[in-house]
FISE-227568 format. One line per 2 residues: number of its first residue (from 0); their letters; for each residue x, y, z of N, C-alpha, C. Coordinates in pm, whole numbers, plus 50000, padded with zeros to 5 digits. Layout:
<recs>
NUM> A> X Y Z X Y Z X Y Z | ...
</recs>
This chain:
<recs>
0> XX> 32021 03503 06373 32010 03364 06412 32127 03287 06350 | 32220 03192 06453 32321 03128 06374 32279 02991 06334
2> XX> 32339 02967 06193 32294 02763 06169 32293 02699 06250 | 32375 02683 06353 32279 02627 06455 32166 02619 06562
4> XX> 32139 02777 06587 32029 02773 06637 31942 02753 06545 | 31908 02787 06395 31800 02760 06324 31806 02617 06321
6> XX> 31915 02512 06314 31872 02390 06319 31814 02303 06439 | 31864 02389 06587 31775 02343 06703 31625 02359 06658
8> XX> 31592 02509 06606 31441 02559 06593 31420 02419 06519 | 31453 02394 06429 31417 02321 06293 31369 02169 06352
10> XX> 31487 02134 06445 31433 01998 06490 31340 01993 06610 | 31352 02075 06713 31220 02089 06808 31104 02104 06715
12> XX> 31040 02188 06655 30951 02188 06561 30906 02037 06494 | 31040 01981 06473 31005 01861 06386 30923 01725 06494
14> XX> 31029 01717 06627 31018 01679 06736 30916 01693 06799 | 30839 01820 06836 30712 01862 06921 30595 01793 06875
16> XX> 30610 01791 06732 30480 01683 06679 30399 01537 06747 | 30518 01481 06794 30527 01342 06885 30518 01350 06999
18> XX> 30635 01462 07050 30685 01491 07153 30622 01590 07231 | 30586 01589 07368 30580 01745 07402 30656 01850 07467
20> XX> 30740 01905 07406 30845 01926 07444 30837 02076 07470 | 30701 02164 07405 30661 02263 07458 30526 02226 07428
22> XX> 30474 02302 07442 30315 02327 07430 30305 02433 07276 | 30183 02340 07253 30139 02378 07066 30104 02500 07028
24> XX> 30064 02559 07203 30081 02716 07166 30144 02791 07176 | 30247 02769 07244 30384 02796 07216 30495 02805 07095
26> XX> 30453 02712 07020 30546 02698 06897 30526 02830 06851 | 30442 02961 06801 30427 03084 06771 30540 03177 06839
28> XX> 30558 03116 06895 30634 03221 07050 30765 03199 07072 | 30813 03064 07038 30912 02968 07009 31006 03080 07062
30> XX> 31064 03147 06941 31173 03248 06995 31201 03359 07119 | 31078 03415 07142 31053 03548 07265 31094 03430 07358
32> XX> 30979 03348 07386 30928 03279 07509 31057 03235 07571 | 31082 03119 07461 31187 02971 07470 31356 03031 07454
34> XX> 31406 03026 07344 31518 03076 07298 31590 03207 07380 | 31533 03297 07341 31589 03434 07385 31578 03429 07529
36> XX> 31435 03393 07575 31430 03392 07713 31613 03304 07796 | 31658 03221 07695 31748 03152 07736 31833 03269 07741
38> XX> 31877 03313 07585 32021 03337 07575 32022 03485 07672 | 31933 03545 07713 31955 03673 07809 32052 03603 07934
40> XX> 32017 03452 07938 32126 03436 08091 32266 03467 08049 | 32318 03449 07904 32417 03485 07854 32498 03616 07906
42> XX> 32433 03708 07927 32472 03830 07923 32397 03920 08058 | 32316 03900 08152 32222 03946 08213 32290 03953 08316
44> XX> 32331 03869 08378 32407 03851 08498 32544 03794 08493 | 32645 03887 08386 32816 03850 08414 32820 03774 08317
46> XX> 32939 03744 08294 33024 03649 08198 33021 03497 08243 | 32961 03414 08143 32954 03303 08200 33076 03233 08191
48> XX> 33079 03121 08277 33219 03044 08299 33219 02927 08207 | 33293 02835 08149 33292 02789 08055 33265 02623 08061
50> XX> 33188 02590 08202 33123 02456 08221 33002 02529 08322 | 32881 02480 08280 32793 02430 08327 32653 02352 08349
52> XX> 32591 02303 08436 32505 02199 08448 32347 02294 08461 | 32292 02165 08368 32177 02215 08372 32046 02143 08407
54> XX> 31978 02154 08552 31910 02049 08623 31745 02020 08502 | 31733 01967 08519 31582 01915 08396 31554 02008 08232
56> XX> 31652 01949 08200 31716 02035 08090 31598 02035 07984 | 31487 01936 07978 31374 01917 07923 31365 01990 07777
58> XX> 31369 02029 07742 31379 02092 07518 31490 02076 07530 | 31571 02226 07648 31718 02239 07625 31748 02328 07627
60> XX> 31592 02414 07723 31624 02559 07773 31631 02555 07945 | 31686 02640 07984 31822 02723 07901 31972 02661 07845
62> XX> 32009 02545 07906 32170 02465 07910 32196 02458 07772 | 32105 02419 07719 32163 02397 07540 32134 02485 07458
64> XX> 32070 02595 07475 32055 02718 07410 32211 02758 07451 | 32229 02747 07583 32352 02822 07609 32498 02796 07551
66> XX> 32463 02658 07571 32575 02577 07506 32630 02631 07363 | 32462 02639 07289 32495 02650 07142 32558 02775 07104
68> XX> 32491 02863 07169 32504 03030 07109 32623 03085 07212 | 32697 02985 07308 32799 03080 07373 32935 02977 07407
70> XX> 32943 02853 07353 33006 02748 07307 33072 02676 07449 | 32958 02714 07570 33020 02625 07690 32938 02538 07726
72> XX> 33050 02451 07773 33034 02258 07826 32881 02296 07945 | 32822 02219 07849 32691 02226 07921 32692 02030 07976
74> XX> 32617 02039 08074 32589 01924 08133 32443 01899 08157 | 32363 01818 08030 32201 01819 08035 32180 01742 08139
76> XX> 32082 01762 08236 32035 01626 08304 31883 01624 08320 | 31826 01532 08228 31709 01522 08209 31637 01362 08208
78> XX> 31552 01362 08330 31537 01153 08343 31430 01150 08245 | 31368 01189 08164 31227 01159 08075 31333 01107 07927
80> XX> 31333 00954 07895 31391 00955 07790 31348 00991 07682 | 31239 01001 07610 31221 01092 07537 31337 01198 07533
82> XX> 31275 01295 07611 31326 01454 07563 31452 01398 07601 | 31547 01309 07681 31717 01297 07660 31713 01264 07482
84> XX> 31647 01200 07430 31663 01134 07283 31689 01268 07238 | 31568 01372 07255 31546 01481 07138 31717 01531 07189
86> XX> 31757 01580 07315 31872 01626 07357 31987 01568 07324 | 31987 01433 07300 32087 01416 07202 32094 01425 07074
88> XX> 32007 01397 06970 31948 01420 06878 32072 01578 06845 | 32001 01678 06924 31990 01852 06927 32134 01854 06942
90> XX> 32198 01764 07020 32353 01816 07044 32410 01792 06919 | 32401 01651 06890 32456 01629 06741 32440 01709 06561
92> XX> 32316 01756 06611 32246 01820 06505 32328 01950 06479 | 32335 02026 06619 32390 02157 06620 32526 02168 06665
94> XX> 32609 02056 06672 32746 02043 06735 32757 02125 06850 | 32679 02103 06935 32713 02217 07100 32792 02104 07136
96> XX> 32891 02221 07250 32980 02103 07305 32877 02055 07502 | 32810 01985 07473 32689 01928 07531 32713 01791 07581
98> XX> 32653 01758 07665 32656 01623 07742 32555 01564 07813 | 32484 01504 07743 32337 01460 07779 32338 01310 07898
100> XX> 32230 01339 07968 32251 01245 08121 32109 01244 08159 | 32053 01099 08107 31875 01043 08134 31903 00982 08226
102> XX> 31918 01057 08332 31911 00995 08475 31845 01151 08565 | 31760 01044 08701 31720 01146 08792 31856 01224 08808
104> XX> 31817 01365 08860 31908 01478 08916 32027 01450 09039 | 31927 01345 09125 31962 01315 09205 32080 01210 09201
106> XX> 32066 01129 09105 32137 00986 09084 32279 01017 08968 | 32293 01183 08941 32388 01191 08802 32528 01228 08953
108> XX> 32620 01129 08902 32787 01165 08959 32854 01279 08851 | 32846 01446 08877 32950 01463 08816 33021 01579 08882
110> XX> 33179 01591 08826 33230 01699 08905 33148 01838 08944 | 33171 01937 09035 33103 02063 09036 33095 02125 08903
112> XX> 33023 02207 08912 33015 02323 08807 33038 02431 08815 | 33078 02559 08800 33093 02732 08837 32936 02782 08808
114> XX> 32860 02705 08760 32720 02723 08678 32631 02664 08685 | 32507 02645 08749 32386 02549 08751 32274 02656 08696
116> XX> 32277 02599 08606 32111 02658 08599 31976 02579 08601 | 31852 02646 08570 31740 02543 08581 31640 02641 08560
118> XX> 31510 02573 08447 31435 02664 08421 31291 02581 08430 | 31199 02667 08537 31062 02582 08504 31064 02445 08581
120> XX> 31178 02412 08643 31171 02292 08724 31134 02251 08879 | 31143 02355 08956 31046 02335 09076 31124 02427 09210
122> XX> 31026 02491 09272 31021 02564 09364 31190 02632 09403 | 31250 02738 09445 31344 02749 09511 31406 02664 09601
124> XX> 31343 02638 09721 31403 02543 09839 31461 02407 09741 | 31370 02374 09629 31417 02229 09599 31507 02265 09486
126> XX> 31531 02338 09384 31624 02360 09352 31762 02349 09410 | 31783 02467 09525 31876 02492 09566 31933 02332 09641
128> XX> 31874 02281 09686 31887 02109 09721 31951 02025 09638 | 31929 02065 09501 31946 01927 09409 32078 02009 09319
130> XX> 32104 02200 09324 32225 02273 09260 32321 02222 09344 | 32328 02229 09497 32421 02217 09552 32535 02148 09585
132> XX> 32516 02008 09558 32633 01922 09532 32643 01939 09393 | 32610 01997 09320 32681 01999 09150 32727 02182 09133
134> XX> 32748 02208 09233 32811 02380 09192 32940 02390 09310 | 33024 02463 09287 33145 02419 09312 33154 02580 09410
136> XX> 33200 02571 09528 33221 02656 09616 33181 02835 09586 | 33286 02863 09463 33275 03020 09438 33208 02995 09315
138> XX> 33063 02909 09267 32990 02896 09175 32894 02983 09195 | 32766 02969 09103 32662 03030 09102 32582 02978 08999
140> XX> 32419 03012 09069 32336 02934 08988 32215 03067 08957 | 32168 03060 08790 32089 03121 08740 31961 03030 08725
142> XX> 31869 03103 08787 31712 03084 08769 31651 03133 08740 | 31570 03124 08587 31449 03250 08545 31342 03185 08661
144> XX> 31257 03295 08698 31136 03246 08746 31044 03422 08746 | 30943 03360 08822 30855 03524 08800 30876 03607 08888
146> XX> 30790 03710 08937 30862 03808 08968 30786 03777 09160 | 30684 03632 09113 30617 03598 09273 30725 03554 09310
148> XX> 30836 03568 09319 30935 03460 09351 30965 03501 09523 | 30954 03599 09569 30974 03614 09720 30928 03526 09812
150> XX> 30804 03491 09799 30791 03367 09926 30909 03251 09877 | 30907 03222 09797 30988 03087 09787 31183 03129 09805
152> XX> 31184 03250 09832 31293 03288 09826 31306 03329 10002 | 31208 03347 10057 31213 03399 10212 31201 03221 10279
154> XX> 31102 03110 10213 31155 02982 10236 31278 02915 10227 | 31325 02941 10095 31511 02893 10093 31561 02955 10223
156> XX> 31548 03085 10244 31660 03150 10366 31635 03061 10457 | 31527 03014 10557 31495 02915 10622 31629 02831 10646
158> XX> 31699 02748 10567 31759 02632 10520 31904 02677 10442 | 31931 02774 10392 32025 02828 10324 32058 02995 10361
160> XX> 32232 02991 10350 32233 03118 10334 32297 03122 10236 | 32270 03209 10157 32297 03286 10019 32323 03439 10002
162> XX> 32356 03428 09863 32394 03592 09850 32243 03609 09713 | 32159 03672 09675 32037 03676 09614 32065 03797 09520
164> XX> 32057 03813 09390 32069 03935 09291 31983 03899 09196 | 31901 04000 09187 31789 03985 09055 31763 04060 08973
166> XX> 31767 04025 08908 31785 04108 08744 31642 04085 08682 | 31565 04184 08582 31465 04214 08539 31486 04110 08387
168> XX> 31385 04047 08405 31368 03975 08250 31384 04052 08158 | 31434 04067 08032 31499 04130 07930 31382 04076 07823
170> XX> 31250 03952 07858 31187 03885 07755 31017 03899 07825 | 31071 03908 07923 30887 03851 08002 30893 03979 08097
172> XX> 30763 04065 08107 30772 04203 08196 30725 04112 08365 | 30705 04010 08340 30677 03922 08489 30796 03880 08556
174> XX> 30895 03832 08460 30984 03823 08527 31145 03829 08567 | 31163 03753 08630 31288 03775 08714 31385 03680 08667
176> XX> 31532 03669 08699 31646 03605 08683 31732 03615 08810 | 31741 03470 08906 31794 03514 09017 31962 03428 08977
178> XX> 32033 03511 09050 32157 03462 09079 32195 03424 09173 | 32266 03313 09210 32250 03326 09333 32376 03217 09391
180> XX> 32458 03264 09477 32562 03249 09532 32635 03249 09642 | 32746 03215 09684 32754 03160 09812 32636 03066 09896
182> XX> 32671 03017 09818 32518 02912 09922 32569 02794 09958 | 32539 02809 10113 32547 02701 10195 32432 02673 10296
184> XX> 32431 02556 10326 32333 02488 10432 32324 02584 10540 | 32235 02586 10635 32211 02626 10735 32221 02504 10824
186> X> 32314 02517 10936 32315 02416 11051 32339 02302 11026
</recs>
């Protein structure tokens, strides 16, 4: 564990008390669940590129785990001010090079990314909706989700075509890590 991830642990912990920023039964798990579950995007699927956005960044998994432990320009976007507080708070605490944004997903202006990720934030089809003006042509976006993920993935095709690669959770035997690229609108 590097000083700065023990000082993220240190202040979520301190934070969750007020805040709910995970669930109280979670804090036991903190590392498998939360953390690691992050940093496998690190390494699971390719070398990451050295900016990217992270849609409801909520604690600060995965974008600011990533940020911290692999030192790229993460872009938080999280509208609950609260957890933006704790997320700034966390950037400063742990010097990630991080950029926190308490605004809806919808309403943040910023250049593309090579990188969107998003964890725990809502269905495929709407994901891929809200990655797509923030990922930049030959980008790609990582999504943990479970391993039910096929209907919501035979719905995106509907509306999108994509290129789909999934990789086996390295943390959870349920689930999955999709990659996913070339994606454009349908019609």
């Amino acid at each position: 564990m590097t000083p700065a991830l023990a000082a993220y642990e240190a202040l979520l912990r301190k934070w969750n008390a007020t805040i709910n920023l995970i669930s109280a039964a979670d804090l036991p798990l903190l590392w498998p669940r939360h953390i690691e579950d992050s940093l496998q995007l690190g390494s699971i699927a390719g070398p990451l590129p050295s900016r990217a956005i992270d849609l409801g960044s909520g604690a600060g998994f995965p974008g600011l785990i990533l940020s911290i432990a692999f030192g790229i320009e993460v872009d938080l976007i999280e509208q609950d001010q609260r957890k933006a507080a704790f997320l700034r708070e966390a950037v400063m605490v742990t010097g990630a090079p991080a950029r926190v944004h308490a605004a809806k997903i919808e309403r943040v202006k910023l250049p593309p990314a090579p990188l969107v990720v998003s964890r725990a934030l809502a269905p495929l089809p709407v994901l891929l909706r809200l990655a797509k003006p923030l990922l930049t042509d030959d980008g790609f976006c990582l999504f943990p989700k479970t391993r039910a993920i096929e209907p919501e993935i035979t719905e995106a095709q509907r509306h999108w075509s994509m290129r789909v690669e999934r990789f086996a959770s390295l943390t959870d035997p349920n689930g999955v890590i999709l990659r996913i690229s070339q994606l454009h609108p349908i019609g």
